[in-house]
RODO-2510 file (C-alpha; in nm, 4 decimals, decimal comma):
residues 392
     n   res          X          Y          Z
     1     x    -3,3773     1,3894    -3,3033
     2     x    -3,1731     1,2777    -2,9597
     3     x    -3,1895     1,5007    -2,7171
     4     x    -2,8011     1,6468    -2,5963
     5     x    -2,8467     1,4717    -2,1980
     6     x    -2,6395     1,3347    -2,0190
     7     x    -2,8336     1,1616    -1,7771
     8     x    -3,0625     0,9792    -1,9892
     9     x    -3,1999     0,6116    -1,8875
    10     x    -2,8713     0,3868    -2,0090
    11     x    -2,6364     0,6116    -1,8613
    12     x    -2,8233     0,6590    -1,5429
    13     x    -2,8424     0,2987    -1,4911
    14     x    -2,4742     0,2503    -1,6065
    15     x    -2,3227     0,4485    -1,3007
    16     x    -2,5531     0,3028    -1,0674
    17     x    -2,4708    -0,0654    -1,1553
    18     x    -2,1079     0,1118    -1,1697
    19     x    -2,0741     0,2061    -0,8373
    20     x    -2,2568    -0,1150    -0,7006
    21     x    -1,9940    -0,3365    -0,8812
    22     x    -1,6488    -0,0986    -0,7641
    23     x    -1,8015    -0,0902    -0,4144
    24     x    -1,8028    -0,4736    -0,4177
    25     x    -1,4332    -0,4457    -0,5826
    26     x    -1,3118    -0,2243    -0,3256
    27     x    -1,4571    -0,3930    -0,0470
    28     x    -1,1891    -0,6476    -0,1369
    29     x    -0,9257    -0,4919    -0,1746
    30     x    -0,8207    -0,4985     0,2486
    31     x    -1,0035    -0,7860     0,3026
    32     x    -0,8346    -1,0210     0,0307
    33     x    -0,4880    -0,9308     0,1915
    34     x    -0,5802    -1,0360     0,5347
    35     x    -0,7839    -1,3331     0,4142
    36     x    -0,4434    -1,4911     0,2830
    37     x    -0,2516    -1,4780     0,5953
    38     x    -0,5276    -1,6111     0,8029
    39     x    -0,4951    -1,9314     0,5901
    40     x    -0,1163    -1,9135     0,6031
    41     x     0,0181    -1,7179     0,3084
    42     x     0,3484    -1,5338     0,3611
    43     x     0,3780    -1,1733     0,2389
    44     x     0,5928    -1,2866    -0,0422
    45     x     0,3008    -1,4882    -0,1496
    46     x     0,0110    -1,2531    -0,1067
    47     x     0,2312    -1,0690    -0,3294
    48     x     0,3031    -1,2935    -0,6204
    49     x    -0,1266    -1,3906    -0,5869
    50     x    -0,1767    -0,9565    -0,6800
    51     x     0,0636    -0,9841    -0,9483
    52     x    -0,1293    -1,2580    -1,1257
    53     x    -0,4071    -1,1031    -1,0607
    54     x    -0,3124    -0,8377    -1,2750
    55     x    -0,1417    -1,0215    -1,5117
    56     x    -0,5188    -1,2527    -1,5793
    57     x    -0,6878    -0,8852    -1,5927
    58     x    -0,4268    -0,7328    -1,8211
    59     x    -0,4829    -1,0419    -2,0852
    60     x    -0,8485    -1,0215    -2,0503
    61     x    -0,8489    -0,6636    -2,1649
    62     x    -0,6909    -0,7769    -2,4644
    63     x    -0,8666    -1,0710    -2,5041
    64     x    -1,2315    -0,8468    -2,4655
    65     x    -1,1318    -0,6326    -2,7710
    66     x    -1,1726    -0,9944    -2,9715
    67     x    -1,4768    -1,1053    -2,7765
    68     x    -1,6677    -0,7208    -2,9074
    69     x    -1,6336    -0,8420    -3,2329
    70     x    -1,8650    -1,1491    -3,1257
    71     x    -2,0831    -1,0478    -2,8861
    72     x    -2,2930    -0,7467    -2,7404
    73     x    -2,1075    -0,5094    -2,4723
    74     x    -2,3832    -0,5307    -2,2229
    75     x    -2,3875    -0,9582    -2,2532
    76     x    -1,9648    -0,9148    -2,2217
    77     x    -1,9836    -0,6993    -1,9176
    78     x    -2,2481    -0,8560    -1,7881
    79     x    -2,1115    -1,1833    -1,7914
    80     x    -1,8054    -1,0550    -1,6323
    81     x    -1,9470    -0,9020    -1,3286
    82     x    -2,1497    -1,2698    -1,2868
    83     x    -1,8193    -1,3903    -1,2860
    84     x    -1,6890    -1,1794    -1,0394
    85     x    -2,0208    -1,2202    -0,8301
    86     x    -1,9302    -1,6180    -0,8356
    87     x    -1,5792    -1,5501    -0,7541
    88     x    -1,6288    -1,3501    -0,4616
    89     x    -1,8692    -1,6092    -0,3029
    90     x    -1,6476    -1,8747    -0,3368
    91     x    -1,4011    -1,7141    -0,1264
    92     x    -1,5778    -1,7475     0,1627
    93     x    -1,4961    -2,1655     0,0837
    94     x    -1,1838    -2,1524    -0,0223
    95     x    -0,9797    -2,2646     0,2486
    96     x    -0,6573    -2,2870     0,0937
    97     x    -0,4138    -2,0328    -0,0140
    98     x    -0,3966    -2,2633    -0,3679
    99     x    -0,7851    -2,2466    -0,3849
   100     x    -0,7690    -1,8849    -0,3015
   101     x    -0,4508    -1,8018    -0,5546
   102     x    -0,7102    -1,9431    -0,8548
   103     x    -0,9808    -1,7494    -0,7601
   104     x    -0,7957    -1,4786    -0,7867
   105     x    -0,6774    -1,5016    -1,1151
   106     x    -1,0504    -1,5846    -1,2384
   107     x    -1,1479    -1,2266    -1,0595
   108     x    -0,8345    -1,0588    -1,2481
   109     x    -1,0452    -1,2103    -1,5698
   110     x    -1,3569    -1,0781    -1,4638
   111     x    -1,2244    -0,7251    -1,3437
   112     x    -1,0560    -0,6623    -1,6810
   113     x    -1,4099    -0,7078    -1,8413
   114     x    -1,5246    -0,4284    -1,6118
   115     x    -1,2502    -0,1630    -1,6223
   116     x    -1,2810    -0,1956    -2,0479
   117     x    -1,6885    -0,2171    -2,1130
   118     x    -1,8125    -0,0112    -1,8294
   119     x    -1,6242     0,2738    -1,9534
   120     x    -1,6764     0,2430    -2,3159
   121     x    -2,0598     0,1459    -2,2182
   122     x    -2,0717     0,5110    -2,0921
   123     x    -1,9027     0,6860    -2,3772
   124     x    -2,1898     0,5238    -2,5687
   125     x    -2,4633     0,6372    -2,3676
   126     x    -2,3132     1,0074    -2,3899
   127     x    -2,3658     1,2844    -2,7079
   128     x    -2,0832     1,3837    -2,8620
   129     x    -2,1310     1,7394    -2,7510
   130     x    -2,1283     1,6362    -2,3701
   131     x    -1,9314     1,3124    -2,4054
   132     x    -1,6231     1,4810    -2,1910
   133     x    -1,8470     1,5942    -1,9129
   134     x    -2,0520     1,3021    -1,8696
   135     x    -1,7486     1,0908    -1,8511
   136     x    -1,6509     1,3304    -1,5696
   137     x    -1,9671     1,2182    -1,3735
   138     x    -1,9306     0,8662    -1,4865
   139     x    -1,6004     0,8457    -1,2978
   140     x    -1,7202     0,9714    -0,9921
   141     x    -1,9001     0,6465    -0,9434
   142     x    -1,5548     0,4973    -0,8818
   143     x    -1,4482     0,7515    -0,6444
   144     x    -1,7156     0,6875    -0,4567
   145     x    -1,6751     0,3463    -0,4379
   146     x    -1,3296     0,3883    -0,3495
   147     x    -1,4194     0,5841    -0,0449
   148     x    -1,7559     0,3348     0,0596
   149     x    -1,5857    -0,0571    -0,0074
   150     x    -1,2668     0,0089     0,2430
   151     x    -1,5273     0,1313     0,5268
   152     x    -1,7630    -0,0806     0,4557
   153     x    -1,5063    -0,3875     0,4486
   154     x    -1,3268    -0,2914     0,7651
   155     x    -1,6453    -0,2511     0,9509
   156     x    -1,7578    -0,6110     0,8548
   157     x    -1,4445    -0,7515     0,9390
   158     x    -1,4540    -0,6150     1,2829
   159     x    -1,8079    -0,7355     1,3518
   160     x    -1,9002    -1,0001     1,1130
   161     x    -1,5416    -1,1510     1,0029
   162     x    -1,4408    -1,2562     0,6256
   163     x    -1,7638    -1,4944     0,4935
   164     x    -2,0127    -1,2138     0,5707
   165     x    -1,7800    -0,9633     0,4010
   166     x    -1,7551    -1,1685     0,1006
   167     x    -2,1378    -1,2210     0,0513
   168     x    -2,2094    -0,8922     0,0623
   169     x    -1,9464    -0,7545    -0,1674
   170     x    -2,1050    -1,0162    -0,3984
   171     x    -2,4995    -0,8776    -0,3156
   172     x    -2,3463    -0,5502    -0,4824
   173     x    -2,1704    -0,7251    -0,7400
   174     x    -2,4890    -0,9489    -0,8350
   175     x    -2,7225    -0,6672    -0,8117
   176     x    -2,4824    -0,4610    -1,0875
   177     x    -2,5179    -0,8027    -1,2729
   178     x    -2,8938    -0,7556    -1,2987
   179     x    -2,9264    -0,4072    -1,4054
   180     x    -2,6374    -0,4299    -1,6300
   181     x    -2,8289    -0,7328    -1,8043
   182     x    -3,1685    -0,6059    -1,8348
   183     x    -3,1761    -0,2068    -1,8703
   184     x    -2,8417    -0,1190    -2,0710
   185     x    -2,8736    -0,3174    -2,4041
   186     x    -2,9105    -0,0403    -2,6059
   187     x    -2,6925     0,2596    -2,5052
   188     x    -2,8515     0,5478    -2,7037
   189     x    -2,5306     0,7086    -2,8613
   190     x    -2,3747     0,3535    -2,9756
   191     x    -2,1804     0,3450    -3,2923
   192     x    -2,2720     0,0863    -3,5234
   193     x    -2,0122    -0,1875    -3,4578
   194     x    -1,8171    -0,4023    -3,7590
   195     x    -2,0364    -0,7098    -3,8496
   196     x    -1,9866    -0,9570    -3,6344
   197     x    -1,7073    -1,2469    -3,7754
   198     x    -1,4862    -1,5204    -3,6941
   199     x    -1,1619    -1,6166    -3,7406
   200     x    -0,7835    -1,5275    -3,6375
   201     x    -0,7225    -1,2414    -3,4023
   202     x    -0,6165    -0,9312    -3,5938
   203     x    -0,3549    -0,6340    -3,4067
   204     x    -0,6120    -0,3906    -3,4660
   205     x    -0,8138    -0,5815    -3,2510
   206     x    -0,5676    -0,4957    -2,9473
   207     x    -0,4478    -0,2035    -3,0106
   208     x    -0,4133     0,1600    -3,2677
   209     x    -0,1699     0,3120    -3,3303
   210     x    -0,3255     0,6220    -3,2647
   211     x    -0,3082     0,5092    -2,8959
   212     x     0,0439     0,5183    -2,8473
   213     x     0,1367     0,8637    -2,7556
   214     x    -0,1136     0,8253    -2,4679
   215     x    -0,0311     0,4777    -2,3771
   216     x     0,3091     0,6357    -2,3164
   217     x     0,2340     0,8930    -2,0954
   218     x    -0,0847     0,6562    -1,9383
   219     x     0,2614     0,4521    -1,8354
   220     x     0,4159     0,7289    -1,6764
   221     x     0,0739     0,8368    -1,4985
   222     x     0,0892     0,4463    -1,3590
   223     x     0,4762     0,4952    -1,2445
   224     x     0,3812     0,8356    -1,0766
   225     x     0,0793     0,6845    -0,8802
   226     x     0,2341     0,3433    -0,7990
   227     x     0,3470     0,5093    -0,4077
   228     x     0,0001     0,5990    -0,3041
   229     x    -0,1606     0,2101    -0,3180
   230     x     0,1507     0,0196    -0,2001
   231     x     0,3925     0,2865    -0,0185
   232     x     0,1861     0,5817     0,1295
   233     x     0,0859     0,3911     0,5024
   234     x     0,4452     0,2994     0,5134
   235     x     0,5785     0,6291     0,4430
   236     x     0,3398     0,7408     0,7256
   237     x     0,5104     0,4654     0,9772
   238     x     0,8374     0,6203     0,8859
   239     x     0,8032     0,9702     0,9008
   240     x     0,6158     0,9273     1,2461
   241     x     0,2684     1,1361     1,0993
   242     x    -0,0301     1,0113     1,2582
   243     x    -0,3717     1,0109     1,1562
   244     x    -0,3512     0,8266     0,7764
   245     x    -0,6895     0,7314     0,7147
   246     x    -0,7651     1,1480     0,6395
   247     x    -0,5100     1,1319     0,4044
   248     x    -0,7490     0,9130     0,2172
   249     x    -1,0129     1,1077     0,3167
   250     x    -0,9270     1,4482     0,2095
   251     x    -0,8227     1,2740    -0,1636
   252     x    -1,1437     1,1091    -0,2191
   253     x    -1,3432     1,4131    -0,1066
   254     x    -1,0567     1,6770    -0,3566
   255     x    -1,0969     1,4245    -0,5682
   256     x    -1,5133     1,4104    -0,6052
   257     x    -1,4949     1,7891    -0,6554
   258     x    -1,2972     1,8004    -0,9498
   259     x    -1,4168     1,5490    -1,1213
   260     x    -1,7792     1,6931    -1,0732
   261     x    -1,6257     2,0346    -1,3251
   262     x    -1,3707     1,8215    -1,5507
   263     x    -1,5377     1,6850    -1,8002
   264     x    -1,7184     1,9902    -1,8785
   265     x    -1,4138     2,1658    -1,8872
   266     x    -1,2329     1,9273    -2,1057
   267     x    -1,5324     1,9469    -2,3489
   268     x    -1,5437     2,3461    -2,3670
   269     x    -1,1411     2,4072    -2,3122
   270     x    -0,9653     2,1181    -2,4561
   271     x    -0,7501     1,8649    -2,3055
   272     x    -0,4789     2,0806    -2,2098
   273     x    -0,6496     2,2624    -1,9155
   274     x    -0,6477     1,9335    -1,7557
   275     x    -0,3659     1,7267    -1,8444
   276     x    -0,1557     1,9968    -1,8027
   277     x    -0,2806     2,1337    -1,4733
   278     x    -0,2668     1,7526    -1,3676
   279     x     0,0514     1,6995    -1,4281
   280     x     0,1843     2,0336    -1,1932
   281     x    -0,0414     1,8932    -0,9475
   282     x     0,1463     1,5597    -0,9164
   283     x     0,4736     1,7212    -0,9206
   284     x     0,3344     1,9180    -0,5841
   285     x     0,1886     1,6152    -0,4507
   286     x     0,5463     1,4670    -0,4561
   287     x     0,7730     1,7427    -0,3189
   288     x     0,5132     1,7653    -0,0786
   289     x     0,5082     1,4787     0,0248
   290     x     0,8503     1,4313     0,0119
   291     x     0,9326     1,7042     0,2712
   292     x     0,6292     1,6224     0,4907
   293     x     0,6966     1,5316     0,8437
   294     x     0,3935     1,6359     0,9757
   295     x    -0,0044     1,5247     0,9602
   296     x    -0,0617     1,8717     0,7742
   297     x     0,1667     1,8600     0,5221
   298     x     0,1223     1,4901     0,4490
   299     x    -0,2961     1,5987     0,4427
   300     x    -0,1315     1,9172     0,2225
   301     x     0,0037     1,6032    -0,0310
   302     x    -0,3553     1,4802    -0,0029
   303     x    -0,5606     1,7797    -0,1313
   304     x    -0,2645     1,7917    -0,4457
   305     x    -0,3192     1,4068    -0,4675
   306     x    -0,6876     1,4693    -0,5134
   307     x    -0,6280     1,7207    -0,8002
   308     x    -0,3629     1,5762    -0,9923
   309     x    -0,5050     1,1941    -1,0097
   310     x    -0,8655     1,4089    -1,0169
   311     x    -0,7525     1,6190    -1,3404
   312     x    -0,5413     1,2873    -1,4910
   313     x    -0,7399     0,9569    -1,4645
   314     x    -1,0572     1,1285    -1,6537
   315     x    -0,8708     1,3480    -1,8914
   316     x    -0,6370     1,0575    -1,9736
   317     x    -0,9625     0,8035    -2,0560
   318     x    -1,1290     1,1472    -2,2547
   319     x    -0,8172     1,1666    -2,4580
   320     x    -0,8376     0,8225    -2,5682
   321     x    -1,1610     0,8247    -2,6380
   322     x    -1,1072     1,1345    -2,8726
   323     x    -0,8004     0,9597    -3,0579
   324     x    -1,0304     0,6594    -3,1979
   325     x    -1,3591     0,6152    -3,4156
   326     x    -1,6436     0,5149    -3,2216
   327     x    -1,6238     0,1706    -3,3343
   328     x    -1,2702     0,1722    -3,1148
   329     x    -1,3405     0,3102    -2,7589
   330     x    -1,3436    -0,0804    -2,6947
   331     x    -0,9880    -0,0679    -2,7820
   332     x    -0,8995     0,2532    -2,6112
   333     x    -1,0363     0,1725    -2,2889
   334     x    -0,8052    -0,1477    -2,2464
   335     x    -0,5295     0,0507    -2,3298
   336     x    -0,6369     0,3366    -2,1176
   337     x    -0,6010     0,0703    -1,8208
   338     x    -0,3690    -0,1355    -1,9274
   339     x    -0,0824     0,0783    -1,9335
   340     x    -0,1620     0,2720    -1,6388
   341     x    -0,1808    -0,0526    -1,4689
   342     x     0,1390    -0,1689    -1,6086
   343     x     0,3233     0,1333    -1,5001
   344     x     0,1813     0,0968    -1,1348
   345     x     0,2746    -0,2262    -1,1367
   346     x     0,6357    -0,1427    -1,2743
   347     x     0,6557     0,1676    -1,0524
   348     x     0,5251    -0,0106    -0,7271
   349     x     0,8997    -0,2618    -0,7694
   350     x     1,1109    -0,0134    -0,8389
   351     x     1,0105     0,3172    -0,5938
   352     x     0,9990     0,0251    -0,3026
   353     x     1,3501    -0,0866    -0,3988
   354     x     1,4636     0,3304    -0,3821
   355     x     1,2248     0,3314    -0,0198
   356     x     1,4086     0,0912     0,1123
   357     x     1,7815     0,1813     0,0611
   358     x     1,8005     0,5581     0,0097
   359     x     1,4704     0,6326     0,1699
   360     x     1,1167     0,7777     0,1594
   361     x     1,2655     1,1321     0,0635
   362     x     1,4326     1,0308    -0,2174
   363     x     1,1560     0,7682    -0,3617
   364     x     0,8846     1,0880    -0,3655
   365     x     1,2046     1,3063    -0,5333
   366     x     1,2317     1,0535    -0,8082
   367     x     0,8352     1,0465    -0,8524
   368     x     0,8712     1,4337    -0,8848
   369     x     1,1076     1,3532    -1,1429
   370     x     0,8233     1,1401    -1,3213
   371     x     0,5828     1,3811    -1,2943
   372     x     0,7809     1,6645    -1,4385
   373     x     0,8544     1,3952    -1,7130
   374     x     0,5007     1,3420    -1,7758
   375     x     0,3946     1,7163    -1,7912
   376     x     0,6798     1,7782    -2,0572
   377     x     0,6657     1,5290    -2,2129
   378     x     0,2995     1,5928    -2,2720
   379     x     0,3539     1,9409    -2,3824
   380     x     0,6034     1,8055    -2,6714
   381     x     0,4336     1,5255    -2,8016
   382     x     0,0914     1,5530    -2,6462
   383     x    -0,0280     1,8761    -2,6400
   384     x    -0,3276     1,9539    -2,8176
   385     x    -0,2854     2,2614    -3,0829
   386     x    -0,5785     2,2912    -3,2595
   387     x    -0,8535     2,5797    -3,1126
   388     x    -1,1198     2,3363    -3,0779
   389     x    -1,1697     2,1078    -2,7780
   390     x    -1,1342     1,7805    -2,7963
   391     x    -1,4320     1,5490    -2,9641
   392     x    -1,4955     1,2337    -2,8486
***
């Protein structure tokens, strides 16, 4: 009989080779930027490079869900962090902003592996009875990351400059490679998949239409956390508030404590004492923020930040999860990103255009509008009534 852990061998090595792999990925994510305009690129083009970037890792997603009907998870993802590994070396050669526009499309196709089969790796690796709360711990691998790749990137560019930075982001990538390839091939809790065929692509392979009340809020989630990447240093510039890089700080570190208690909460409560909760939380963060003309209420934004996006970006993934068979967490993984990532990407174009002609105030009033939308909206058509917590 399998024993109800969480942090048995697959799983264990799972969020290791996790956070190697999003370190590497976040390491990137100044460095790429500023590796652009050193061979030339104007901001309208480093622009139009991240937008096909996530175009190439929206497809892929889709394209995945097809390729899990051919081939194992752990030979998929692994294959895609290789990828990425291969990628991020050659950008120390690239030399071109052409060169470095194509690379960057074949990382977008290697990151969408990632964000779908790491996540529905763990869910496999996880007991039904602790699925929710080892998801919780699973995700702190990212935040994690998030925090270590900027430093770690901004320190090597200082010292080292861009071809050291890219080698090692790929050292962490190719050492995820490794242990994804050789100790996660059989995730303990994995449900037995459809036998393997060939043929024409079928919708069910992209999507369920049990996803689609949470794609639709997963879009609003992306629209109400599209000023914090793009917008938030900006906003800082403008209001005159000093001091930015705690504003990162104090998320990440709000952020690792409630994701350390969500899962298990999700699993014993239900969805709705996070989603719920999460959704207040990012209507603070944005009145907050958008009376904040100081470093303490901006850091005051922070610390709601941490628990809205904290409370959201797990329960969100755990809700999915729960709305599909096993067989389907493939599929509700790429939607869980790809809608949140099309909403960012949506709400990044359209809160700049507010920022810059009725101002920072009014851009982080209109996200408060979002956010209220979200939490009603999940209440109506989202809300789960039953007196059981969720199982995924």
């Amino acid at each position: 009989m399998k024993e109800d852990k969480i942090w048995n061998s697959v799983f264990t090595v799972l969020v290791i080779a996790t956070t190697l792999c999003w370190v590497g990925i976040y390491m990137l994510i100044p460095a790429i930027p500023l590796y652009l305009t050193t061979l030339g690129a104007a901001e309208s083009q480093v622009g139009i490079i991240a937008m096909t970037f996530f175009i190439a890792s929206v497809t892929m997603r889709l394209l995945t869900n097809v390729l899990l009907t051919r081939f194992k998870k752990s030979q998929i993802l692994a294959a895609g962090v290789l990828l990425n590994t291969i990628v991020v070396i050659l950008y120390a050669f690239a030399g071109t902003v052409g060169t470095t526009a194509v690379l960057r499309v074949m990382q977008g196709v290697g990151f969408g592996i990632i964000t779908t089969i790491t996540a529905t790796m763990a869910a496999d690796s996880l007991p039904d009875s602790r699925r929710g709360e080892g998801l919780g711990y699973y995700s702190i691998s990212i935040v994690l990351a998030m925090a270590a790749g900027p430093a770690i990137s901004l320190y090597m560019l200082d010292e080292f400059g861009f071809t050291p930075l890219f080698l090692a982001a790929a050292g962490f990538m190719l050492v995820a490679a490794i242990l994804i390839a050789f100790f996660t091939n059989q995730p303990l809790y994995a449900p037995k998949m459809p036998e393997k065929r060939k043929g024409s692509i079928r919708l069910e392979d992209l999507f369920d239409r049990r996803l689609i009340i949470p794609a639709i809020l997963l879009f609003l989630f992306g629209i109400i956390r599209s000023p914090d990447p793009s917008f938030i240093s900006l906003f800082a510039v403008d209001r005159n508030i000093g001091h930015l890089s705690w504003y990162f700080i104090i998320q990440a570190i709000t952020m690792f404590g409630i994701r350390m208690a969500v899962g298990r909460v999700s699993d014993r409560k239900g969805r709705n004492w996070i989603l719920i909760p999460g959704g207040l939380a990012m209507i603070a963060t944005a009145v907050t923020l958008s009376l904040a003309h100081t470093t303490a209420m901006m850091l005051l934004g922070a610390v709601f930040s941490g628990i809205g996006v904290g409370l959201l970006s797990p329960g969100m993934l755990i809700w999915a999860f729960s709305c599909v068979t096993p067989e389907k967490r493939n599929v509700a993984s790429a939607a869980n990103y790809n809608f949140n990532d099309i909403g960012i990407s949506i709400g990044s174009a359209s809160v700049g255009f507010l920022a810059e002609n009725y101002g920072y105030g009014v851009m982080y009033q209109t996200i408060a509008c979002f956010s209220l939308l979200f939490t009603i909206g999940y209440i109506i058509i989202g809300r789960d009534k039953s007196k059981n917590p969720d199982t995924v």
